[in-house]
C-alpha positions in Angstrom: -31.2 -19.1 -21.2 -28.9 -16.3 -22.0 -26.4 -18.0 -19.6 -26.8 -21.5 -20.8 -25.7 -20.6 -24.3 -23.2 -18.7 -22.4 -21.8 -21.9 -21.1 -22.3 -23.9 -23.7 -20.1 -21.5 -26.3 -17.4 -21.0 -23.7 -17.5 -25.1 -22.8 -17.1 -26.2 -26.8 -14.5 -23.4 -27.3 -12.1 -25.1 -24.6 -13.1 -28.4 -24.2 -15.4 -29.5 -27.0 -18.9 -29.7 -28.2 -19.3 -33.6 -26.0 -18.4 -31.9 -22.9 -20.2 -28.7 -23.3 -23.7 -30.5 -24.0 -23.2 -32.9 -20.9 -22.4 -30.9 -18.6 -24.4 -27.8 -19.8 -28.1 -30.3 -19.2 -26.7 -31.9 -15.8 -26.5 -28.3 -15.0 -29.5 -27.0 -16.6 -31.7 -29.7 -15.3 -30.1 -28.8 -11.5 -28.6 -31.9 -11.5 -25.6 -30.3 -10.4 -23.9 -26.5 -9.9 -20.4 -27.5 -10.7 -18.6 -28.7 -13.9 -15.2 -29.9 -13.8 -12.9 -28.9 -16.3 -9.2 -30.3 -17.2 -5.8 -28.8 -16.0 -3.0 -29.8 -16.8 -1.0 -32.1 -19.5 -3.3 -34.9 -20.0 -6.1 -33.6 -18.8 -5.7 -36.1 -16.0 -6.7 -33.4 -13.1 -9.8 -31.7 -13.6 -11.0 -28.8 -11.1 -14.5 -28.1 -10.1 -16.2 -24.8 -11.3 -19.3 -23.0 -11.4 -20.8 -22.4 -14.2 -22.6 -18.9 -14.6 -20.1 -17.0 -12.4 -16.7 -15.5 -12.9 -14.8 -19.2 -12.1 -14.6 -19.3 -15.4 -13.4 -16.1 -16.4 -10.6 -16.9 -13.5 -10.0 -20.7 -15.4 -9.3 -18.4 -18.8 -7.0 -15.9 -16.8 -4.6 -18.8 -15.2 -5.2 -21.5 -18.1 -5.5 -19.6 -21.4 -4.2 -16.2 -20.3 -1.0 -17.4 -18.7 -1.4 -15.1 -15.7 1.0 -16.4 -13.3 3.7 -17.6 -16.0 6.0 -14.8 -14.3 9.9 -14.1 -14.7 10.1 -15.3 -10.9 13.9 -15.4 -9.9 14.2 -18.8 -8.6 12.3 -21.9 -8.1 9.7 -20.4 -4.6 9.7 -23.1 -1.9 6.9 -20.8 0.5 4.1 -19.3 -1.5 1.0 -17.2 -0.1 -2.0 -17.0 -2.7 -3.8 -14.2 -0.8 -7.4 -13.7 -2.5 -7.3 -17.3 -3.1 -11.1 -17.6 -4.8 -11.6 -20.9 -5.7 -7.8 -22.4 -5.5 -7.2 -22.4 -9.2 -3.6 -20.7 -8.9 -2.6 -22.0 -5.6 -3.3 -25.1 -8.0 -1.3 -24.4 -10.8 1.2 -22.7 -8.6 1.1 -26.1 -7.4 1.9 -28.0 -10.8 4.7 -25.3 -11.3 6.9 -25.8 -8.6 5.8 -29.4 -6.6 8.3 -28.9 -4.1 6.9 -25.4 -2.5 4.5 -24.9 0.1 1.5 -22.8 -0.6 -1.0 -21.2 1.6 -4.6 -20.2 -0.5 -6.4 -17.3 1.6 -9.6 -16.8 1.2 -12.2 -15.3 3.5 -15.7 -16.3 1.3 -17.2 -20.1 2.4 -18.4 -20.9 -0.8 -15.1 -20.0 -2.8 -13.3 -21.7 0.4 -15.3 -24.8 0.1 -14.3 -25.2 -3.8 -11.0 -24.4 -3.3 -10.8 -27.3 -0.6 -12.3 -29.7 -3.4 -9.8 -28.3 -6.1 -6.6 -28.7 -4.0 -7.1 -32.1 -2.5 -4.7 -33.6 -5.4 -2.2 -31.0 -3.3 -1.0 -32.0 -0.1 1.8 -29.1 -0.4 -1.2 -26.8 -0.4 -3.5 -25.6 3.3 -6.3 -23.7 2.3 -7.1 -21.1 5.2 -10.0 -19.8 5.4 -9.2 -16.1 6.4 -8.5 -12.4 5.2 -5.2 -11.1 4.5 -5.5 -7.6 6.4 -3.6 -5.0 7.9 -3.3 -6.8 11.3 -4.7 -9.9 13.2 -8.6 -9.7 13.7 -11.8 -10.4 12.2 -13.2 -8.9 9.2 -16.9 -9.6 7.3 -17.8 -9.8 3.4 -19.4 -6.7 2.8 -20.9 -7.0 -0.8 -22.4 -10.9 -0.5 -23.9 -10.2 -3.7 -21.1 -10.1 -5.7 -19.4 -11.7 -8.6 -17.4 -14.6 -7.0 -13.8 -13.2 -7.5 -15.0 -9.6 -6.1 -15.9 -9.8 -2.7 -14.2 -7.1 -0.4 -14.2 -7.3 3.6 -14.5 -5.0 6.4 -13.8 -5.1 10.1 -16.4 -6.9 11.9 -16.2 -8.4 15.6 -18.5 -11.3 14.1 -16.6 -11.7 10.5 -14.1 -14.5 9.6 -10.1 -14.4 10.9 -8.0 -12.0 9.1 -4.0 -12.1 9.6 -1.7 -9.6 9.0 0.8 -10.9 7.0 3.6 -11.2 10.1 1.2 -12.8 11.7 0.1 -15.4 9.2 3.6 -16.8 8.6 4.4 -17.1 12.3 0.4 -19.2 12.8 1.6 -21.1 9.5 5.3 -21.6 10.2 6.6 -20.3 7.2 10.1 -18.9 7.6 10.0 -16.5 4.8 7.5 -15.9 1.4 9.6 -16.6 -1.3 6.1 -15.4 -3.2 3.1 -13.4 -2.5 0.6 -13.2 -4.5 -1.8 -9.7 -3.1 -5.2 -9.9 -5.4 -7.5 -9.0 -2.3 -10.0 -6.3 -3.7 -9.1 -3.6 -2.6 -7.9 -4.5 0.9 -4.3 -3.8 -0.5 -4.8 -0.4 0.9 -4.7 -1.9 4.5 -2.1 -4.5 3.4 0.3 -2.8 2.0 -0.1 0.2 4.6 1.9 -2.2 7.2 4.5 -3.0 4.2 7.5 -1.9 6.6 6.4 -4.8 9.4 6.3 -8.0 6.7 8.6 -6.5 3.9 12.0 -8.6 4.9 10.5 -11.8 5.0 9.1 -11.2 1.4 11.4 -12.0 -2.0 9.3 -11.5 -5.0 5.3 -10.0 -4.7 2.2 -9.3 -7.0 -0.1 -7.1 -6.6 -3.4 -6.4 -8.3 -5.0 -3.3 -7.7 -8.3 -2.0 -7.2 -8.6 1.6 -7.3 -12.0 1.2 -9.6 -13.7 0.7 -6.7 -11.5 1.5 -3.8 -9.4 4.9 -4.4 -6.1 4.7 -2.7 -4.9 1.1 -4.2 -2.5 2.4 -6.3 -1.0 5.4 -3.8 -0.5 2.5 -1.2 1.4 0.9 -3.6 3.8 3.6 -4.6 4.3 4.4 -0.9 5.1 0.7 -0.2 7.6 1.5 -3.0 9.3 4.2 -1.7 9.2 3.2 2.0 10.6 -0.3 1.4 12.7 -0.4 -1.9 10.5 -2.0 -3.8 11.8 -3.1 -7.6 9.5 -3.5 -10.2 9.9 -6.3 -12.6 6.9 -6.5 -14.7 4.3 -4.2 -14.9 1.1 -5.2 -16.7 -2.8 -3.4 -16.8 -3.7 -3.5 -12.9 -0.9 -6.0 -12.0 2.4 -4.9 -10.7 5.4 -7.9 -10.0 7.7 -6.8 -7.6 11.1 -7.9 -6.4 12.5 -7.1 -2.9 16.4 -6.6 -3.4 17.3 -6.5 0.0 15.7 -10.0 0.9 17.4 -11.1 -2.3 20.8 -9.8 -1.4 20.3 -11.2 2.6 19.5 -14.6 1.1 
């Protein structure tokens, strides 16, 4: 009950008392386990999310909280949304900037499966289901039970794909990343470990990290930094948005 009100405050808040109280019973009655809420001007698109799990807290971060409004130098044309969850940036990434191509990595089938249903208004937009890691091989979810914007991988000869990012671009055919987006739980350690080998094909990176539950997050960062050249732009709680001045000055 506790996570029907739940819903229904955070529902009337954003959309309205209507929409809160129909889609609150269709859910509540098992009807159904998703809700789709509106995006954009218009309200014409509308993505599907789960009530009762952190999809919405992600909705609030990208569609109240602005999150990936960033100072990004020019216009991206290749875009990788590593730690893709349910699509909802690679989606308004998407609305942003029409022209780019954007590749949503995600390496959990249930958030995979949503994020195919919320990008299908995308054709710029492949959804892959796979790990961004610190080379090419497999990797398994290793807390199951977790929120569903907090599951963390490790190597497994029985998990789902993971790509180093090299490898990823090459499999993709994307000549450069004019962004990156890095929010992989902790897997940043691995990731940014092999900075040196993917570095020059990368202008302008974000990275969220995850040192509450994986120490090391924010050392690999600042060796990344030092190793690379590495400018920071922006720095907010967690979330660092870097620039790569070499790859700007090459292009």
């Amino acid at each position: 009950m506790k996570t029907l009100i739940a819903y229904l405050r955070w529902a009337t808040q954003r959309f309205g008392l209507a929409f809160a109280l129909r889609t609150g019973a269709l859910w509540a009655l098992g009807i159904t386990s998703i809700i789709h809420a509106p995006v954009g001007h218009g309200h014409r698109l509308r993505v599907a999310l789960r009530p009762g799990t952190a999809d919405l807290l992600v909705y609030d971060e990208i569609y109240r909280d602005h999150a990936y409004d960033l100072p990004l130098p020019d216009a991206p044309a290749y875009i990788v949304d590593a730690g893709g969850h349910i699509g909802l940036a690679s989606v308004w990434l998407a609305q942003r900037y029409p022209q780019s191509r954007i590749l949503c990595v995600e390496p959990e089938p249930a958030n995979v499966a949503i994020a195919q249903r919320n990008v299908r208004a995308f054709p710029n937009v492949t959804v892959v289901h796979a790990a961004l890691w610190s080379h090419t091989s497999r990797v398994a979810i290793q807390n199951p039970s977790a929120a569903t914007w907090s599951f963390r991988v490790e190597p497994s000869s029985m998990g789902v794909q993971a790509y180093s990012v090299k490898d990823l671009l090459w499999t993709y055919q994307f000549p450069r990343v004019d962004f990156l987006k890095i929010d992989i739980e902790g897997s940043e350690v691995e990731v940014l470990g092999t900075a040196r080998d993917w570095i020059g094909s990368v202008s302008t990176m974000m990275v969220e990290l995850h040192d509450r539950f994986r120490p090391g997050c924010q050392a690999a960062l600042e060796a990344a930094i030092a190793q690379t050249g590495l400018a920071v732009i922006e720095q907010r709680t967690n979330v660092s948005l870097l620039a790569n001045p070499a790859r700007e000055m090459a292009v």
